[in-house]
mmCIF file of the C-alpha atoms, coordinates in Angstrom:
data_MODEL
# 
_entry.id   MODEL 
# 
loop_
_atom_site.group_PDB 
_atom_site.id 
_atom_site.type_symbol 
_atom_site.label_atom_id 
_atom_site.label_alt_id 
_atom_site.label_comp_id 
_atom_site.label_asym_id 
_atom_site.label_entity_id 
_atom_site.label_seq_id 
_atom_site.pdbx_PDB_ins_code 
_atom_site.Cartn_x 
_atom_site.Cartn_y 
_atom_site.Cartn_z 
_atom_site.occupancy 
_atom_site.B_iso_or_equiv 
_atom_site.pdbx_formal_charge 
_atom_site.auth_seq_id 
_atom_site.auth_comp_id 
_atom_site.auth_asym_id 
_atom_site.auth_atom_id 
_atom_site.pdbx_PDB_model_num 
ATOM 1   C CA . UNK A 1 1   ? 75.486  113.278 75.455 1.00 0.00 ? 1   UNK A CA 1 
ATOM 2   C CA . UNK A 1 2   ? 75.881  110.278 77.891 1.00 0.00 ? 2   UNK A CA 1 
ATOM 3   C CA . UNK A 1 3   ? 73.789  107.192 77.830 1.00 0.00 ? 3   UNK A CA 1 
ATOM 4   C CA . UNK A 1 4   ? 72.485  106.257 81.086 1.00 0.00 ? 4   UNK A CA 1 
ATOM 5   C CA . UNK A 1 5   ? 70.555  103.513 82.610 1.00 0.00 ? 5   UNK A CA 1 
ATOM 6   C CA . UNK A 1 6   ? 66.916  104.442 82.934 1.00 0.00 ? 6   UNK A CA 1 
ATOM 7   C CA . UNK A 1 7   ? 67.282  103.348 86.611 1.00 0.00 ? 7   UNK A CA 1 
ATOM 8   C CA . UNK A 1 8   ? 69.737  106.487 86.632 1.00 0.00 ? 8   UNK A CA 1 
ATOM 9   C CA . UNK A 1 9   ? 67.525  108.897 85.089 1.00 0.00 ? 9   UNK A CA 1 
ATOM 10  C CA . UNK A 1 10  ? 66.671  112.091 87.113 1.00 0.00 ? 10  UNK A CA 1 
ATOM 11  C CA . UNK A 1 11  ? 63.702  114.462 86.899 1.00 0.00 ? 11  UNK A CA 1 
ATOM 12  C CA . UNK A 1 12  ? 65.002  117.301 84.917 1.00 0.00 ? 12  UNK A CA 1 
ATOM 13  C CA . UNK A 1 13  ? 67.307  115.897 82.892 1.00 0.00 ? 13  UNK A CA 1 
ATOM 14  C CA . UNK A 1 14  ? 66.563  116.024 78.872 1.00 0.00 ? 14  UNK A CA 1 
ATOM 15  C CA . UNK A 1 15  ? 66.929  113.200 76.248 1.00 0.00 ? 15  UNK A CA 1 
ATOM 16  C CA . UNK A 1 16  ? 69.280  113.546 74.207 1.00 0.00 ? 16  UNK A CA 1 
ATOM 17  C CA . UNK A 1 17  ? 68.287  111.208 71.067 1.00 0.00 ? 17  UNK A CA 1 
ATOM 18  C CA . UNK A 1 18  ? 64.612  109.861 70.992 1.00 0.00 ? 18  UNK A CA 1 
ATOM 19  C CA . UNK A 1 19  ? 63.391  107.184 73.059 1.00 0.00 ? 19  UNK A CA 1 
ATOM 20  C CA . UNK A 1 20  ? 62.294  103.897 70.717 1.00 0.00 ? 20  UNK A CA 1 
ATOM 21  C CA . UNK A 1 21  ? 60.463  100.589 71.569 1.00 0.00 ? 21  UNK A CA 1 
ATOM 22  C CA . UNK A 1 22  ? 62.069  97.665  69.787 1.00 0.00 ? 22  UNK A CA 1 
ATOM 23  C CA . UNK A 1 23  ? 59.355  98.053  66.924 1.00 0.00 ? 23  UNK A CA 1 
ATOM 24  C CA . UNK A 1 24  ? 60.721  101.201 65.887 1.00 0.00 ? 24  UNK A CA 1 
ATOM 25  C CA . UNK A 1 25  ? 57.707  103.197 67.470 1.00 0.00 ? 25  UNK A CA 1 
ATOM 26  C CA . UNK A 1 26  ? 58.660  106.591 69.233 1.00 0.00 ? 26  UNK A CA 1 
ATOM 27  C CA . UNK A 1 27  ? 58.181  106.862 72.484 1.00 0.00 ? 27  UNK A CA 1 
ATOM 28  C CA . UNK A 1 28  ? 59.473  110.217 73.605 1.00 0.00 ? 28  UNK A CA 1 
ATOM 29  C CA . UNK A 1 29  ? 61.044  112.956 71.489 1.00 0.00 ? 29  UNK A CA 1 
ATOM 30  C CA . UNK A 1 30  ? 64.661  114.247 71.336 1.00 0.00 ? 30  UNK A CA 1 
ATOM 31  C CA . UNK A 1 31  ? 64.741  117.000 74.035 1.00 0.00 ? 31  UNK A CA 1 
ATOM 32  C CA . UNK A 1 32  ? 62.029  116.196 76.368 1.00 0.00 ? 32  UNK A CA 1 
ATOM 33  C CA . UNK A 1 33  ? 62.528  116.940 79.727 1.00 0.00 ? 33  UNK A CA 1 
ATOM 34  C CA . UNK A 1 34  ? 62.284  113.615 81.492 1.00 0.00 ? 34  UNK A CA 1 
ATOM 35  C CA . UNK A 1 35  ? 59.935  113.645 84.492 1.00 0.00 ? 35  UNK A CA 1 
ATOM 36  C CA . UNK A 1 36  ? 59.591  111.288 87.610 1.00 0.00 ? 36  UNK A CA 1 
ATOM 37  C CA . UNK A 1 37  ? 56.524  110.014 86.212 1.00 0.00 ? 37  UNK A CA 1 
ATOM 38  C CA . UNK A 1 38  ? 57.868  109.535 82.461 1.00 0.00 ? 38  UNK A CA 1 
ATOM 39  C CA . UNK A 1 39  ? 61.050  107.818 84.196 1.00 0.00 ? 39  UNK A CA 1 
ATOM 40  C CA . UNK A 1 40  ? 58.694  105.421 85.856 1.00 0.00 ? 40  UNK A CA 1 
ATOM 41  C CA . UNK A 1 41  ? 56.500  104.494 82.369 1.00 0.00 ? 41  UNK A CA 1 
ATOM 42  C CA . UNK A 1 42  ? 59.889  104.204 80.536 1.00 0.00 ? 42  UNK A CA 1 
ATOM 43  C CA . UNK A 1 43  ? 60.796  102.016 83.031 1.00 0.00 ? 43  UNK A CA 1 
ATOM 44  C CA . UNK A 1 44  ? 57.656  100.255 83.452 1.00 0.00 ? 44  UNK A CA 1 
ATOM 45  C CA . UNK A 1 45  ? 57.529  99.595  79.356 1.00 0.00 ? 45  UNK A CA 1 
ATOM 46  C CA . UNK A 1 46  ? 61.494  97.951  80.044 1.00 0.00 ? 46  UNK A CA 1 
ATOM 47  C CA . UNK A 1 47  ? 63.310  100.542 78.266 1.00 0.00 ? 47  UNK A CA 1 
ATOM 48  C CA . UNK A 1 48  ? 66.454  99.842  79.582 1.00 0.00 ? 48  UNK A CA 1 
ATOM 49  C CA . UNK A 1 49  ? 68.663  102.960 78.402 1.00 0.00 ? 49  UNK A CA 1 
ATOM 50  C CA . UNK A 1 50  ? 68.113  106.661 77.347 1.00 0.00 ? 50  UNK A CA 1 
ATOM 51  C CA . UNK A 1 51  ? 70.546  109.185 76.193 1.00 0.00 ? 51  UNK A CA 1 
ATOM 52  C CA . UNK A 1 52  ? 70.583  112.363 77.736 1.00 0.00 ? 52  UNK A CA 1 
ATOM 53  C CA . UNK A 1 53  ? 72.182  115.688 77.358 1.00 0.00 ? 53  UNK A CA 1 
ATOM 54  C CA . UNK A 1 54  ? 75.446  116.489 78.860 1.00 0.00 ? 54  UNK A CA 1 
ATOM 55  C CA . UNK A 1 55  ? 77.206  113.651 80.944 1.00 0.00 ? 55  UNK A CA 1 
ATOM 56  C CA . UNK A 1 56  ? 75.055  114.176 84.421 1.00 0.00 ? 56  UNK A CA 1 
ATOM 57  C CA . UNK A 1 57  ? 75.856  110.698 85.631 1.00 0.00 ? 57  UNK A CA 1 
ATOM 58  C CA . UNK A 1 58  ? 79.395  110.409 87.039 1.00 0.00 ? 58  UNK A CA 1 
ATOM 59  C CA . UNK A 1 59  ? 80.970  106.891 86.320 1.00 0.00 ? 59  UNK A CA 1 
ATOM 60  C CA . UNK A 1 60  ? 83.858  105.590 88.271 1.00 0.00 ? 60  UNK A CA 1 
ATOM 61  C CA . UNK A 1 61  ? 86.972  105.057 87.054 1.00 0.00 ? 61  UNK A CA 1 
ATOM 62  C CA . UNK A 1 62  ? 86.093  107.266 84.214 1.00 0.00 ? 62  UNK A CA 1 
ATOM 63  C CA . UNK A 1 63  ? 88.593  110.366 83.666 1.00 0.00 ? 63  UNK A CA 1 
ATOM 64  C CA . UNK A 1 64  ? 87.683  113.781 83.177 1.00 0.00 ? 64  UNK A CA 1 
ATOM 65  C CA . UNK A 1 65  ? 88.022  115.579 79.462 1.00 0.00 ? 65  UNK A CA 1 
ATOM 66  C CA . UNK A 1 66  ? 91.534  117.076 80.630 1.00 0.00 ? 66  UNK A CA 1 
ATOM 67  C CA . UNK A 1 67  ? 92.656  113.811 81.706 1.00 0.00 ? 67  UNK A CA 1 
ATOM 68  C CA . UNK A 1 68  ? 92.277  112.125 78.537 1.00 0.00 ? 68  UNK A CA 1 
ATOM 69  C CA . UNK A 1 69  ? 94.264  115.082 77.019 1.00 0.00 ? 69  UNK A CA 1 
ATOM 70  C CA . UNK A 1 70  ? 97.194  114.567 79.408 1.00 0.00 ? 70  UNK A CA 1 
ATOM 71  C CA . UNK A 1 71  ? 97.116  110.866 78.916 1.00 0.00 ? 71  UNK A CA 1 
ATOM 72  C CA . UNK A 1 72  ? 96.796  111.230 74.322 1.00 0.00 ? 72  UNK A CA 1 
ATOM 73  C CA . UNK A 1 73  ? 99.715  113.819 75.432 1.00 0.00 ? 73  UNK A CA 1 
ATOM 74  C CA . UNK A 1 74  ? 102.331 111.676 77.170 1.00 0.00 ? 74  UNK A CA 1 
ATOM 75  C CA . UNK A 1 75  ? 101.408 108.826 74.659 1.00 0.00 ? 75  UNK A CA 1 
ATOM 76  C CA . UNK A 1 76  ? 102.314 110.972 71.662 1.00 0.00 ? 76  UNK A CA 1 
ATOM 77  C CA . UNK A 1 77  ? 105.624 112.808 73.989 1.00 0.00 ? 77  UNK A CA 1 
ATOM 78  C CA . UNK A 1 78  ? 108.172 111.032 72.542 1.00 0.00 ? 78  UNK A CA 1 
ATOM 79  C CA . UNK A 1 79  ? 106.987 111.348 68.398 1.00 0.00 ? 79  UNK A CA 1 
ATOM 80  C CA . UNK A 1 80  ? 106.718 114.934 68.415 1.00 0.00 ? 80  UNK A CA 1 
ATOM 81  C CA . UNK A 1 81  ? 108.789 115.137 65.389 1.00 0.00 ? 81  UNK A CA 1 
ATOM 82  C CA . UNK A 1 82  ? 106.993 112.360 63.110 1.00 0.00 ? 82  UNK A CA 1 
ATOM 83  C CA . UNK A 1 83  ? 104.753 114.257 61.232 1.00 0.00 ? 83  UNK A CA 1 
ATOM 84  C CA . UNK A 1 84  ? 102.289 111.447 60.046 1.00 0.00 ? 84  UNK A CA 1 
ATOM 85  C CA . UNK A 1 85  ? 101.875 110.290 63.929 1.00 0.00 ? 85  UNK A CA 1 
ATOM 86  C CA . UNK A 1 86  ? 101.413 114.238 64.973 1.00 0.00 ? 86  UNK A CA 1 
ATOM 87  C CA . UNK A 1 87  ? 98.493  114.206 62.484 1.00 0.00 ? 87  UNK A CA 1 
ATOM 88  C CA . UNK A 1 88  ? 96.711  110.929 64.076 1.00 0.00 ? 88  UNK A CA 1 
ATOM 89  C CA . UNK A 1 89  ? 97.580  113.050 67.758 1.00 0.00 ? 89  UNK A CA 1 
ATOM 90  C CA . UNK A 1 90  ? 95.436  115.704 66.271 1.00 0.00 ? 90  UNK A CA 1 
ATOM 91  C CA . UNK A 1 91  ? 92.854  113.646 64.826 1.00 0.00 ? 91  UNK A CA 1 
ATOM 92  C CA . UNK A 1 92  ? 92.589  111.715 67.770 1.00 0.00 ? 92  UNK A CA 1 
ATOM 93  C CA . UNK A 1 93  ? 92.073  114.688 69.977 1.00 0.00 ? 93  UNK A CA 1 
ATOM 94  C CA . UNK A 1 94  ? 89.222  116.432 67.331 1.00 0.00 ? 94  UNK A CA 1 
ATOM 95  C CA . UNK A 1 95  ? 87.368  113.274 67.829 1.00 0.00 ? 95  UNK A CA 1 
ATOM 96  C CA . UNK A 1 96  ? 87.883  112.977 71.635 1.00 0.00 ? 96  UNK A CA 1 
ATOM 97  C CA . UNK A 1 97  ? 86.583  116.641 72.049 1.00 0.00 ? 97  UNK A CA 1 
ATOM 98  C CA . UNK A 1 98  ? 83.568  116.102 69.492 1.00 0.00 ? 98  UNK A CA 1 
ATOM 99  C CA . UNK A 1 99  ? 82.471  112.964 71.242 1.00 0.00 ? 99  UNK A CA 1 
ATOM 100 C CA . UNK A 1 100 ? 82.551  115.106 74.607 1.00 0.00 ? 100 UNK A CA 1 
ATOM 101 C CA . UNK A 1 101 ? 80.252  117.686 72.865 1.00 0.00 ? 101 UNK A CA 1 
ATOM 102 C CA . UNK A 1 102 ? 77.466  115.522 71.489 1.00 0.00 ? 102 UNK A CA 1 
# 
C-alpha cells in the first residue's frame, strides 16, 4: 500500500483503504478501481490523499525493499553476537517487510 497524492492518482490503479470526507462519510470503497473521472470528483471534493495498492508511485530518494535490507544489515554487522540486539535486527526486518506488503 502507498499513499499518494490524489494529483498522482492514475486510471487503473485501486484504493487501497476507503476514501472518507472529513465527516466520516464514505466516499469510495476499499478496492475500487480508480477512474479518470472518479480522480477528477475526488479531486474536485479536495480530497487531498488516497491509498492505493502496491507502491505505483516512485518517490525520489526513496530506496528499494533490498536496499533497506543491506542498509538494517551493515547497521547490525558489527553485533552479530549480542543476542538481545540480533532479536531487534529481526524484528526490525519482520516489520520492514510487513509494511512493504500492506
Amino acid at each position: 500500500m502507498q499513499e499518494i497524492l490524489t494529483s498522482q492518482a492514475r486510471e487503473g490503479m485501486v484504493l487501497a483503504r476507503d476514501v472518507i470526507t472529513p465527516e466520516g462519510r464514505v466516499l469510495c470503497g476499499r478496492g475500487t478501481t480508480l477512474s479518470t473521472n472518479l480522480i477528477e470528483r475526488l479531486a474536485r471534493m479536495e480530497i487531498t490523499h488516497i491509498a492505493v495498492e502496491g507502491h505505483p508511485v516512485k518517490v525520489p530518494g526513496e530506496k528499494t525493499l533490498k536496499e533497506e535490507i543491506e542498509d538494517l544489515d551493515e547497521r547490525f554487522s558489527r553485533v552479530e553476537d549480542i543476542l538481545p540486539l540480533m532479536y531487534l535486527k529481526r524484528k526490525l526486518l519482520e516489520r520492514l517487510i510487513a509494511s512493504r506488503r500492506s
